[in-house]
N, C-alpha and C positions, 0 to 999 in steps of 0.2 A: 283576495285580500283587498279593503282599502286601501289607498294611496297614503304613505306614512308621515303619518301628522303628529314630530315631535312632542309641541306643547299639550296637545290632547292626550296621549302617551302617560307622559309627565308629570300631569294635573291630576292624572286620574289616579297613578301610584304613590303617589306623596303623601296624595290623602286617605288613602286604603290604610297607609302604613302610619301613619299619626292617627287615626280613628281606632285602630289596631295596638298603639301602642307595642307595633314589631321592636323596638330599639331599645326599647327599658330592661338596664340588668334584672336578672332575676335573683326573686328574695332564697333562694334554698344554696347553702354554701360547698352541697356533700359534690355539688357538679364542676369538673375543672374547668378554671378560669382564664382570662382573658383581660387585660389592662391594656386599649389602646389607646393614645392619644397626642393628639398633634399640640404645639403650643398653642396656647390661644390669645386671639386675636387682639390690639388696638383694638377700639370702634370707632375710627377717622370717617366713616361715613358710607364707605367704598370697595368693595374689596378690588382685592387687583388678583392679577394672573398668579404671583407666587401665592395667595391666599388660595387659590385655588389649586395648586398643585401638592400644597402641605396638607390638606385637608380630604383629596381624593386619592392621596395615598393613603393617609390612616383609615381613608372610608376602606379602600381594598380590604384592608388586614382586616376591620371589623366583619365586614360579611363574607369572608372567608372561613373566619372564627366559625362565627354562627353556622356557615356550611359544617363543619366540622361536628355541631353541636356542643360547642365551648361555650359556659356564659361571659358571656361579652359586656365591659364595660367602655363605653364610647362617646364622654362627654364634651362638653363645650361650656365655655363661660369666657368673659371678656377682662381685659388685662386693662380697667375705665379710668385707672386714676392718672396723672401725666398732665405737663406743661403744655399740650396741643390743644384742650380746652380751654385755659386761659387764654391763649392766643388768639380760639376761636371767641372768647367773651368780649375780647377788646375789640377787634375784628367785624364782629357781626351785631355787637350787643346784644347779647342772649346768656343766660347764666350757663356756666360748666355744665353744670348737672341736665341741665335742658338738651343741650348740644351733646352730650353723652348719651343721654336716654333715648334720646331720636335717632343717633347714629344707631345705636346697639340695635334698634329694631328695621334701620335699612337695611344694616348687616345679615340679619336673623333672615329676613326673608329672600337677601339675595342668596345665602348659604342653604335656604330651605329647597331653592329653586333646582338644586347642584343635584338634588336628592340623595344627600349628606344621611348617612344611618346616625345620629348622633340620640345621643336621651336628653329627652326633652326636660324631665321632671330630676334632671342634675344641673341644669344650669343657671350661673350668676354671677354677678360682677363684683367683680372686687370694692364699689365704692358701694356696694351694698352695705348697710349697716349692723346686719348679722353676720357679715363676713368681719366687717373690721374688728369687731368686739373682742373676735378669738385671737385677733391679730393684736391687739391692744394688749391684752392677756400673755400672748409670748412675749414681748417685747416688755410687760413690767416682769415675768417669773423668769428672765435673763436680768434685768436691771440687778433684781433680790439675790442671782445666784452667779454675780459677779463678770455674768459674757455682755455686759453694755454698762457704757460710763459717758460722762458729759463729760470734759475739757476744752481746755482752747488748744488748739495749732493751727500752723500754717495750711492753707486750702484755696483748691483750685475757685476763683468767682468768675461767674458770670454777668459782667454789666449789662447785659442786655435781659436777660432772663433773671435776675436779681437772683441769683441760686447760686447754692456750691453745688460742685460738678465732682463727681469721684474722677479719679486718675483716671480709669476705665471709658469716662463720658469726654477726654481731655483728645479729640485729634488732631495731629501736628499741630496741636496750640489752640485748637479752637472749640468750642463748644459743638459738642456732640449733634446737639437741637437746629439752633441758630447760625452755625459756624462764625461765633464773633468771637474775639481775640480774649481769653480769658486770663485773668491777674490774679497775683497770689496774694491772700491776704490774710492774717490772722483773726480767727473768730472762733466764738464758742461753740462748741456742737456735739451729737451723739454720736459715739461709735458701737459697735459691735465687734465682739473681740475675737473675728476668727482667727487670729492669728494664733490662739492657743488651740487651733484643730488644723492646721497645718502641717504636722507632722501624720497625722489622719488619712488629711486629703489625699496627700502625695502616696504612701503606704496603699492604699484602698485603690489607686489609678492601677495599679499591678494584680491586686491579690484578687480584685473583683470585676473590672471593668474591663480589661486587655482582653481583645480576641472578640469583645461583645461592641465595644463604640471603638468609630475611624479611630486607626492610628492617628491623624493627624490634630483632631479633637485633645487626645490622652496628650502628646507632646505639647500643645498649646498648653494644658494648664499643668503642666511638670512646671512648664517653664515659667507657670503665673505665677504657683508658689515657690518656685527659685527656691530652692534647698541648696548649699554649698556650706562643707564643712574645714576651717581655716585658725588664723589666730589672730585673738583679737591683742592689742596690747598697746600700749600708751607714748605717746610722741611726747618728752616736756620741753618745753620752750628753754632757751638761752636764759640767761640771767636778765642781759639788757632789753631781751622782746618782753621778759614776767613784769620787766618793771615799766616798760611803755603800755602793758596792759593793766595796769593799776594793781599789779596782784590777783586780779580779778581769776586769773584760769592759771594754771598747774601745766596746762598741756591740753592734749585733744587724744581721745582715743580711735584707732584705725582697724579695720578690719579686711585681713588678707585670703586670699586662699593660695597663696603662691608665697607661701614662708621660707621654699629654697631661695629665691632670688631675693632675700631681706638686704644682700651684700651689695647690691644692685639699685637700691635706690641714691640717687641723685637729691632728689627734691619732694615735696609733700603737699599735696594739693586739697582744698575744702570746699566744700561747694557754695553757691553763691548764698544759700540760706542760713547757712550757718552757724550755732551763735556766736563764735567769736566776731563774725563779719557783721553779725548784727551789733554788736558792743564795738567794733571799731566804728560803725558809721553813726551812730546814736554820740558815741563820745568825742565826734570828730578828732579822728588818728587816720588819718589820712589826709594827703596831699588830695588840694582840688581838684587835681589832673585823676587822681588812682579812685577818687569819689567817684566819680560821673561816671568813670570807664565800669568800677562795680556795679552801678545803679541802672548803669545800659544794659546791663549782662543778667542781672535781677528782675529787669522789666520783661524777659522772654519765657515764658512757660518753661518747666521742667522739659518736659519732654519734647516741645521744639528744640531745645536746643541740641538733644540729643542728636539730631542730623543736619543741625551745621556744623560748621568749621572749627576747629580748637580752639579757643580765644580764653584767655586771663588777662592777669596781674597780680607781681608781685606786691603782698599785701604790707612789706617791709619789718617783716617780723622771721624768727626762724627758731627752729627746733634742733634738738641733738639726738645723732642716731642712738638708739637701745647700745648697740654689740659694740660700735665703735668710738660713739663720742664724737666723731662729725659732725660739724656745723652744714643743718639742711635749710635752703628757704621755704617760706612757705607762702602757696600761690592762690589765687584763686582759680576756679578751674570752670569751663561752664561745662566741661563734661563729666562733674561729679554729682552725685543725685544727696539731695541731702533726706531722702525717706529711704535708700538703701545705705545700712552698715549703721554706720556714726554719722554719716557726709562727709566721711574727710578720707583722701585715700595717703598711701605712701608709693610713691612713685618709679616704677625702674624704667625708662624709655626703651633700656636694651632688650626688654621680653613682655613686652607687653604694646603693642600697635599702637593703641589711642594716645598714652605714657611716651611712646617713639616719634608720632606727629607734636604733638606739644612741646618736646624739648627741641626738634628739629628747628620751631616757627620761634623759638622765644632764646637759642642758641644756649638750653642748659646742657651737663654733661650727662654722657652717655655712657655706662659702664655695664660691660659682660660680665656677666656673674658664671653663666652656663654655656659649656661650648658641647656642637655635636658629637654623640661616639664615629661618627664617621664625618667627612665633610667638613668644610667649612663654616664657619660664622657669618652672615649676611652683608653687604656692606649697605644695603640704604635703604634696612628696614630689621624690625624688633626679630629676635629669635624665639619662638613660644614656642616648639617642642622638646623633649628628653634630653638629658646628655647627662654631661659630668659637671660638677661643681668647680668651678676656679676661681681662685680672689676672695676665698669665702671664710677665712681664717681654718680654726680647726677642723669645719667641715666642708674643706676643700680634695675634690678626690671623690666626694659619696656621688653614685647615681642620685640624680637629683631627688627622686619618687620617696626613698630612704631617707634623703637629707630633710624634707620636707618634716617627717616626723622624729627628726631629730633637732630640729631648730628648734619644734613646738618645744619638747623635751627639756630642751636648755633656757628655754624663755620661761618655763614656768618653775623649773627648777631655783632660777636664779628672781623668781617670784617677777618678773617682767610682764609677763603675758601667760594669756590661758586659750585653752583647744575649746574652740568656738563651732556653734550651730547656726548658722544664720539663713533666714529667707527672705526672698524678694517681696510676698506677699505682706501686705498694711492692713490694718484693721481696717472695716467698711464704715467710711462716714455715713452712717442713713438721713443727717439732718438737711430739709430743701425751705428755704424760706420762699415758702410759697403756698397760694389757697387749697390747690384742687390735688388733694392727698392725704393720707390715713394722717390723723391727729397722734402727736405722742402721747401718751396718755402719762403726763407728768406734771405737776404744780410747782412754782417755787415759793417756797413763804420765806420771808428776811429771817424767822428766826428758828425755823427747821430746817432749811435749805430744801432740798428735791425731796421731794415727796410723791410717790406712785398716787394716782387717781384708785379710788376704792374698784375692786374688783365688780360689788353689785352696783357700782355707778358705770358699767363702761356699756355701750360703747361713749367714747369722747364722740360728739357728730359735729362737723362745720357747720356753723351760722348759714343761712341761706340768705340774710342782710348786707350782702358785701357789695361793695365797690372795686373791682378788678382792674386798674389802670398800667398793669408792669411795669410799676414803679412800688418796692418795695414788696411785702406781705402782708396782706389786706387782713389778715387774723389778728397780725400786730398794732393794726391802726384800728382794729373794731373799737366801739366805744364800752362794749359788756362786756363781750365772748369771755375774752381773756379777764376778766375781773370774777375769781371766787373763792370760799372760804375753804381755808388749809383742810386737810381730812385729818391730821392729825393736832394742830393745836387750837385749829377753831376761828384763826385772826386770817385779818386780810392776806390773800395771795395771790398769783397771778398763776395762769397757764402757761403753762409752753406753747409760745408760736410754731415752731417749726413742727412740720410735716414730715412723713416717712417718705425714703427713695422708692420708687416706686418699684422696684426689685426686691422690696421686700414682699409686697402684695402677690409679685408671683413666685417667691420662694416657697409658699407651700399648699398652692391651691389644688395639688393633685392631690392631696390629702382629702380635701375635702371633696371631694367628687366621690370618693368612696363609701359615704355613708347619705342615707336619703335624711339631708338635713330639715327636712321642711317636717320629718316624724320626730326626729331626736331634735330637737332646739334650745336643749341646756347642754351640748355638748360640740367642740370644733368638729367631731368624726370620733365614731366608735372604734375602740383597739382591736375589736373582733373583725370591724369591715378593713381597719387597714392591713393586719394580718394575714386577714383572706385575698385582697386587691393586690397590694403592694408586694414587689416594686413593679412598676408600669413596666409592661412586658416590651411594648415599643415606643416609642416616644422621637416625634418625628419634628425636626424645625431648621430653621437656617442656619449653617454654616456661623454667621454672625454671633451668634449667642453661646460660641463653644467656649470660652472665657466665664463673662458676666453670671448671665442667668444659671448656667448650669455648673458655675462653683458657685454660687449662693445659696443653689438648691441641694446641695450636697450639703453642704453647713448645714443648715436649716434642718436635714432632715436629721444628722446627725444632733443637733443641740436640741431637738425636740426629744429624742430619745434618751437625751440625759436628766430631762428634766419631766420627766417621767411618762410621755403622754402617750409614746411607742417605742416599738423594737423592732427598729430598724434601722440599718448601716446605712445605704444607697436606695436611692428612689425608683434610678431605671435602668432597667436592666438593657433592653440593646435600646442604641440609639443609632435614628438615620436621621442623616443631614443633609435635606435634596437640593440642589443646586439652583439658581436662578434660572426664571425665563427671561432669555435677552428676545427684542428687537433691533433688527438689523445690526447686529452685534454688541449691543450696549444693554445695561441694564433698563428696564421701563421707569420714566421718573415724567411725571406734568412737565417740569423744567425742559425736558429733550424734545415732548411732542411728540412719543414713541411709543405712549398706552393705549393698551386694547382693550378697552370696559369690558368684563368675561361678562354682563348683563347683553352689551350689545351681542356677542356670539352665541347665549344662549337663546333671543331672542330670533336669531337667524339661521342656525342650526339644529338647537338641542341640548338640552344638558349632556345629554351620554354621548354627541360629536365631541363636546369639549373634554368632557375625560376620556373619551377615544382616544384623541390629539395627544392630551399632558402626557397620557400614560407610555403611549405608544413612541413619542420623539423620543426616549433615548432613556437611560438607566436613572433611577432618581438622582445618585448622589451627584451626576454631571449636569452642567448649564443645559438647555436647550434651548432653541433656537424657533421663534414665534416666526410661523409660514402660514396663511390663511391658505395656501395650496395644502398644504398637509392638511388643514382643516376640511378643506373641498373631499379630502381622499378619503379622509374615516367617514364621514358623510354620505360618500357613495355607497363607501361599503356596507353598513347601515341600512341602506336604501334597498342594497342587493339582498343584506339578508332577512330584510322585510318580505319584499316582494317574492320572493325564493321559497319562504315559506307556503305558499300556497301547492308545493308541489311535496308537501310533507302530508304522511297519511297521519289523520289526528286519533289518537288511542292514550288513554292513562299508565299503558304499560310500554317497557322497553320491547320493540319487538326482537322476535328470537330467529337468529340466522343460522345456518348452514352454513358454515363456511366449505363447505368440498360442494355445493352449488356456486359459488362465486369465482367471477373472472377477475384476468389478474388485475386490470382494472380495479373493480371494486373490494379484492382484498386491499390493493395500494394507499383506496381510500378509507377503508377501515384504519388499516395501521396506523396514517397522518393523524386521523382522527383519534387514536388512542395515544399516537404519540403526542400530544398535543396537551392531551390530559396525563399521561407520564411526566411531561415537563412543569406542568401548572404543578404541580404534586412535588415533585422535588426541587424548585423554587421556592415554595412556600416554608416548605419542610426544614430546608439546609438554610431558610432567608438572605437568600441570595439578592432580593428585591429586585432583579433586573425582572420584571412584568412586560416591557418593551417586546422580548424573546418567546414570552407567553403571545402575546397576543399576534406576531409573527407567527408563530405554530397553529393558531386558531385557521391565522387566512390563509396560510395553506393548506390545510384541511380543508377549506371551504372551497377553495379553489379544485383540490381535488373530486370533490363530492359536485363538482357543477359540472363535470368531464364526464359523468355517469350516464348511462343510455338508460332511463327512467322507466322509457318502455318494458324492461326485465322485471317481473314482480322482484325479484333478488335486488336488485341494481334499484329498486322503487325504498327497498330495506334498507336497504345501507345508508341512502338518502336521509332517510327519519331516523335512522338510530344515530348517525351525524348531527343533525339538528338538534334530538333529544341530549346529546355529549356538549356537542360545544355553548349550548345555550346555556349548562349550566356552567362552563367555564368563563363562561360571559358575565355574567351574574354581576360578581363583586366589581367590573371594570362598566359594564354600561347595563347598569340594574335595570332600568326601563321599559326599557326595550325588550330585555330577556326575560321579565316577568310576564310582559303582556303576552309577548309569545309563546312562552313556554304554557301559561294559563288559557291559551287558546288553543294551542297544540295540543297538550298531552295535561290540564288540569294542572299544571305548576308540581306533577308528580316527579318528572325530571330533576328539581329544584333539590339538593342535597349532600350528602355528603359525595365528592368524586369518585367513581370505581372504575376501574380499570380492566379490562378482557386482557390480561397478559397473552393470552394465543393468537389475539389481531395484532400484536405487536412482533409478531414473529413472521422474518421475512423469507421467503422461497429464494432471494436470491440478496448479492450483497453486490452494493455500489464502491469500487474502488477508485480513487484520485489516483493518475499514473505520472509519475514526474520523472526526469530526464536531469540531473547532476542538480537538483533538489527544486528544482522550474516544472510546475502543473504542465503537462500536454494532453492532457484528456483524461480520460475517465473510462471503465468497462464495467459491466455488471455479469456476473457470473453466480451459476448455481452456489446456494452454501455449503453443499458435501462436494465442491469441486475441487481437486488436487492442487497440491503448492505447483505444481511444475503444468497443469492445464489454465492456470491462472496466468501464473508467468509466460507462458508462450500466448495467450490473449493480450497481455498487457504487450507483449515488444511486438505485436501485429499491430496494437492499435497507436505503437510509437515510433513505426521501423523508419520514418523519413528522418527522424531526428537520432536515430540509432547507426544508419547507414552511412561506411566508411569510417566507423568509430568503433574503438574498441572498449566492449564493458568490462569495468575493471573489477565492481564488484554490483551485486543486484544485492537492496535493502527490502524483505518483505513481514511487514508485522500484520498476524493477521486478521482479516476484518478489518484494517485501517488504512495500511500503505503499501505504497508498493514504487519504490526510487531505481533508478537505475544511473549507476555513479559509471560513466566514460569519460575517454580521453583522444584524443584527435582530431 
């Protein structure tokens, strides 16, 4: 054999198999399928290490598939539209679309290099213009069928990035992108009304997805969409706070999930956005001192302030309780969210923590409503579990769980309050005032108002005319763009500036990957391909996106099926979420000085080293850990089972063995070798994804098969039929390599479905662990027809130093697996 020369390898399979067109689904639907696919990518110009670990796992599963003889769908397309290209335009001076086009095509060919199975003749990018068309399209036949509306509210800004930020893009205060301190401000914009498929979401995380995506994925977004069922009911102001409020408000409504402890509040808190907060400081009713202190408290994002410290002020107004007529004050609170409930909570400090810090720091009262059925009541913190009712008028004495829908009972009885459904989840703002993003496809004219863009006018496409300065929205300051006539009365109108969030563009691009759009191009995808495709059987991406992307694509998939386009509930069926690669214990970022260009490591090892390495460090769904020593080590081995090769006899067939001519030796190494392929086999089967454990079982099968005395025509057999096994278990982890050889060795006739010798996996004799009061002290190997009590007198021979002068109290023997011996003395 030559000396093995990676890139010549590499070069030469990449193009066999693109000139081949090996990776293109197949058009006949009666063959079972296969939906793999990883998210896809940014084109920031670059891939990095976790690009390549999300992508040579979905490569696994695809040519595996294909070993199986499943048709395999295994596309790629790029996720182009995003605020990083304007950055890069200002930056570099060079238009978006420029700086996008040229990345997507570094990308292409460093992901080409990877020898990526993906289909060529399914991929594209979202700022494509026959992609956005269809996108245009959903987004006006939701407008028409009442799941998206323009309004104004309050929303997260970004001054630096001139954009609103969804909650979701809000971290501890800062913007997602930029990390610059983002302000709240009232503006007009588009939502999207999941929040009428919320009840869906939550529902569908149990009856369809449990058991298929990490538990920890399913509890994230339970708890996006926050479901809690309570009472809602109404706080009305004092006489002399109605009249210091001009009349203006009645009261405030509050919503509870803890209606036993109603007897319990103290005080009543609203959050800084409030409207009454915004009518007391607009009407100045407040003291100068209680002004400034709100406006400090208003100036901090929503959700920074959720992890600081309690802080208010009395807003000098007060409310009367429901049940008793108590005069409550009413505070300002920074730990009230004013996009959860009403924004205004009602307060017990005595059973409720955050409720028990605030009145602690501000010296209001503290009153037990609930004491425990056993134990006592806390002294210097809230009581939140079970008990009994006390203090609570008539239903004082109920277990609370009871009382709870007995208070609703009596609130609505007495027409107070009603049994409420409430969620955490907010409709999705989509609108970004910004260039480089799908067009709404919407017109205003002064005297139609909103008017959808005609169907055969779309796609809406951005001016290529712009001036990018981030400052402001260059769509807005064009001099034309936005200048056209109404579709419906004909008179001057204007466009909608604003641009879609760019999570809508990947809300439903798996769709389209299922149908070959470049043949059907009056249609987003055919109901016949997504029938047959759908749902993506695996779907593989970052931990990050178990929120955002993958509850917008659950909507999406569901609002496309209401509005008639398909039928279908959920997109993907299992999902893996693989973990980061760290260096030196940190995530890889330019800022650290910790990136390992995977161009430079294929350049110096190999594509199939690097997915040797990704695969091999450790289970997808955990971090691993970047060692160029672990790189050096798949490399060798590589190298070993190059050159090793030459001592394989080359034939198109498997050869045929005797096994009652083979020593025990090379039965040992048959077995590995089959056990090897046992294992690949039911990892795949049960998706287990731990591959690390496969490729484990490979090198020790290889390692056994190098122990062989070659010299034995038998022992020469075993060698090749080794070679011929594991090179096709190789296949889907370091394709390259295992093409060339296997098409050198045996004609690529190896190359297929996995089969298994179950009689080389049967052993002559069986390896027992021996342990001493549950502590490993060796190990014996004894015949398989060997007696319980010929076994046990091997195992206390091979233990007697750690037996001797002790008495066994009892011997534990399960068999075939263990064998303990519990003493004492």
């Amino acid at each position: 054999m030559e000396q093995y020369n990676p890139k010549a390898v590499e070069e030469k399979w990449q193009k066999i198999w693109k000139e081949k067109k090996e990776f293109e689904p197949k058009g006949e639907k009666n063959l079972p399928k296969k939906y793999v696919l990883s998210m896809f990518p940014y084109p920031s110009g670059k891939i990095h290490m976790g690009h390549v670990r999300n992508y040579v796992l979905g490569d696994v599963f695809a040519r595996y598939y294909r070993k199986e003889g499943k048709n395999v769908l295994h596309p790629i397309g790029w996720d182009a539209f995003g605020l990083p290209a304007e950055n890069a335009a200002i930056q570099r001076k060079v238009h978006p679309k420029e700086w996008t086009y040229k990345n997507i095509e570094e990308m292409r060919k460093e992901l080409h290099r990877l020898g990526l199975s993906f289909s060529e003749e399914r991929e594209f990018a979202t700022t494509d213009p026959d992609y956005t068309r269809w996108e245009q399209e959903f987004i006006i036949k939701m407008y028409e069928n009442g799941l998206l509306e323009r309004r104004t509210q309050k929303v997260n800004w970004c001054p630096s990035c001139h954009t609103v930020l969804a909650n979701e893009q809000v971290i501890e205060g800062q913007c997602w992108r930029c990390d610059s301190q983002v302000e709240i401000r009232e503006l007009p914009g588009w939502y999207i009304l999941i929040t009428k498929y919320a009840e869906e979401l939550l529902e569908d995380i149990d009856k369809k997805l449990k058991g298929k995506w990490p538990e920890r994925v399913l509890i994230m977004q339970k708890n996006w969409i926050g479901k809690s069922v309570g009472l809602k009911f109404q706080f009305h102001f004092t006489e002399e706070s109605w009249c210091k409020l001009n009349s203006k408000f009645e009261g405030f409504e509050v919503f509870t999930t803890r209606p036993d402890t109603i007897f319990g509040v103290t005080y009543t808190a609203l959050a800084p956005e409030h409207p009454i907060v915004d009518y007391l400081l607009e009407n100045h009713l407040l003291s100068p001192e209680v002004e400034e202190k709100v406006r400090k408290i208003r100036a901090i994002p929503p959700r920074e302030r959720q992890s600081r410290e309690k802080e208010g002020v009395y807003l000098g107004i007060d409310v009367l309780h429901p049940l008793t007529g108590q005069k409550l004050p009413v505070w300002l609170a920074n730990f009230v969210l004013v996009e959860y409930g009403s924004g205004a909570v009602m307060a017990v400090p005595a059973h409720d923590q955050r409720d028990y810090e605030f009145a602690k720091k501000y010296g209001l009262p503290i009153k037990y409503v609930i004491k425990p059925i056993e134990g006592e009541l806390p002294e210097d913190s809230a009581y939140t579990g079970d008990g009994i009712l006390i203090d609570s008028g008539e239903f004082t004495g109920l277990d609370n769980q009871t009382a709870k829908e007995k208070i609703i009972e009596k609130m609505e009885e007495l027409g107070l309050g009603s049994r409420e459904v409430n969620y955490r989840l907010r409709d999705w703002g989509i609108s970004r005032q910004r260039y480089w993003g799908t067009p709404l496809p919407f017109i205003i004219c002064p005297k139609c108002g909103i008017v959808p863009e005609k169907i055969e006018n779309l796609p809406v496409t951005l001016p290529d005319d712009v001036e990018i300065t981030g400052e402001g929205n260059p769509l807005a300051n064009h001099p034309t763009w936005k200048k056209v006539k109404c579709p419906k009365c004909g008179g001057e109108a204007e466009r909608e500036t604003d641009t879609m969030d760019t999570f809508v563009d990947s809300s439903w691009y798996f769709l389209r990957y299922t149908t070959d759009f470049r043949k059907f191009k009056n249609l987003p995808f055919r109901k016949e391909d997504v029938e047959y495709w759908m749902p993506v059987d695996h779907y593989i991406g970052g931990i990050e996106h178990a929120i955002l992307h993958l509850l917008y694509a659950r909507f999406f998939t569901k609002a496309l099926r209401d509005l008639g386009y398909i039928q279908l509930d959920e997109p993907f069926d299992h999902l893996l979420t693989q973990g980061m690669v760290l260096k030196d214990g940190a995530k890889m970022s330019k800022s650290k000085g910790n990136v390992v260009p995977p161009s430079e490591m294929i350049e110096k090892y190999g594509a199939d080293t690097v997915r040797f390495f990704i695969l091999f460090a450790g289970p997808p769904m955990q971090e691993i850990e970047w060692n160029e020593n672990g790189v050096e080590g798949a490399y060798r081995f590589l190298n070993r089972l190059w050159s090793n090769a030459e001592k394989v006899e080359k034939s198109p067939t498997k050869p045929e063995i005797d096994p009652s001519n083979l020593t025990k030796e090379e039965k040992e190494a048959r077995r590995k070798v089959y056990q090897a392929g046992q294992r690949f086999l039911d990892i795949f089967q049960k998706e287990l994804y731990t591959f690390n454990t496969i490729i484990a079982g490979i090198m020790e099968a290889f390692n056994a098969l190098n122990k062989l005395d070659l010299n034995r025509k038998e022992g020469r057999k075993v060698y090749t039929e080794g070679y011929w096994v594991l090179l096709n278990l190789l296949e889907p982890f370091v394709p390259h390599i295992s093409h060339q050889l296997s098409h050198t060795l045996f004609e690529g006739k190896n190359l297929g479905k996995v089969e298994i010798d179950s009689d080389a996996l049967k052993s002559e004799e069986v390896l027992y662990p021996v342990s001493v009061n549950g502590k490993k002290r060796g190990e014996i190997s004894v015949p398989v027809d060997a007696s319980k009590e010929e076994i046990l007198e091997k195992a206390r021979q091979r233990v007697e130093k750690y037996l001797t002068g002790k008495e066994i109290v009892r011997e534990v023997f399960v068999p075939g697996r263990i064998i303990n011996f519990v003493v004492k003395g």
